[in-house]
N, C-alpha and C positions, 0 to 999 in steps of 0.2 A: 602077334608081334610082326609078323609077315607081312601081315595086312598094311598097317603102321609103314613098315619100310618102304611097302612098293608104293604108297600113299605117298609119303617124302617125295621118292623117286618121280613120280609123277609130279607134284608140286618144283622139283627140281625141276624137270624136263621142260617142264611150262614157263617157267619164271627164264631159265637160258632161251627159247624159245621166242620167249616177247623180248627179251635184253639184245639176242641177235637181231631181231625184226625193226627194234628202235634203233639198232647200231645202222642197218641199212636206210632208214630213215631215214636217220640223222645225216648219213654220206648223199641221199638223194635230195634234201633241203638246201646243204651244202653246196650241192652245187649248185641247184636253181638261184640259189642267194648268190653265189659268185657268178652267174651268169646275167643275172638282173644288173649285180654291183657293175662289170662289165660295162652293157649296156647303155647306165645311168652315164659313167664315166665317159662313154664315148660320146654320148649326146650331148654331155653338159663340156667337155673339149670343143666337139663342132659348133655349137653355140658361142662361145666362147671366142671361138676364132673367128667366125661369120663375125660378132659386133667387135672385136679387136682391127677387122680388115676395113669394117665401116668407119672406125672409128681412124683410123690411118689415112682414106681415101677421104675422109672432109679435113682433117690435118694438112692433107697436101693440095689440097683444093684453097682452104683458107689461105695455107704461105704463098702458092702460086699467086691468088688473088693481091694479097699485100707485096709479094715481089713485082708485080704488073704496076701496082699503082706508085708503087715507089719507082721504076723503071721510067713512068711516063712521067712524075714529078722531075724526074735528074735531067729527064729531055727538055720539058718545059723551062726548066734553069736553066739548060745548056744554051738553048734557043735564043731565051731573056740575055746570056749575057753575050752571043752571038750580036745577035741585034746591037745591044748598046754600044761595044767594040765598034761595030760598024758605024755608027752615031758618031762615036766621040773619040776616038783614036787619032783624029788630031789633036785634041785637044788635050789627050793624056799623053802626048808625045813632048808638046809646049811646056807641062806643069812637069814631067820628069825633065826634059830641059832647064828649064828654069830653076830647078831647085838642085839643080849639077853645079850649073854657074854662080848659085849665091855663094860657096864656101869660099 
């Protein structure tokens, strides 16, 4: 019967023995897993950010570009009605005259 008990006793000792050893494990997996996830996280942020920054810098590259051509379209008008002014401004002084005096 002795036998038998310290046999348990043993089978006990062993079975806590591997349950400690998987508990340590399980805490050293743990963390490699949380120090991968980490990692991942950080890398897939920096990336992340990198095409976010790119994606910004041809954003303001494209509006610069469309505010430039719009800029030089408003001048080339400006210009156009500079010029005609100077063309015909007497003659748009005659036609607001003349259509003072018809009333």
């Amino acid at each position: 019967m002795d036998s038998i008990v310290n046999r348990l006793t043993e089978i006990e000792d062993a079975a806590s023995a591997i349950v400690r050893h998987a508990e340590e494990q399980k805490d050293v997996l743990d963390q490699e897993y949380d120090k991968k996830r980490k990692a991942f996280d950080d890398e897939l942020e920096e990336k992340t950010q990198a095409r976010l920054d790119a994606i910004r810098r041809d954003l303001e590259k494209k509006t610069a570009a469309i505010l430039d051509s719009q800029s030089g379209a408003s001048d080339t008008l400006i210009r156009d009605l500079q010029e005609e002014y100077a063309e015909k401004h007497t003659e748009y002084a005659r036609e607001i005259l003349r259509r003072i005096t018809e009333v």
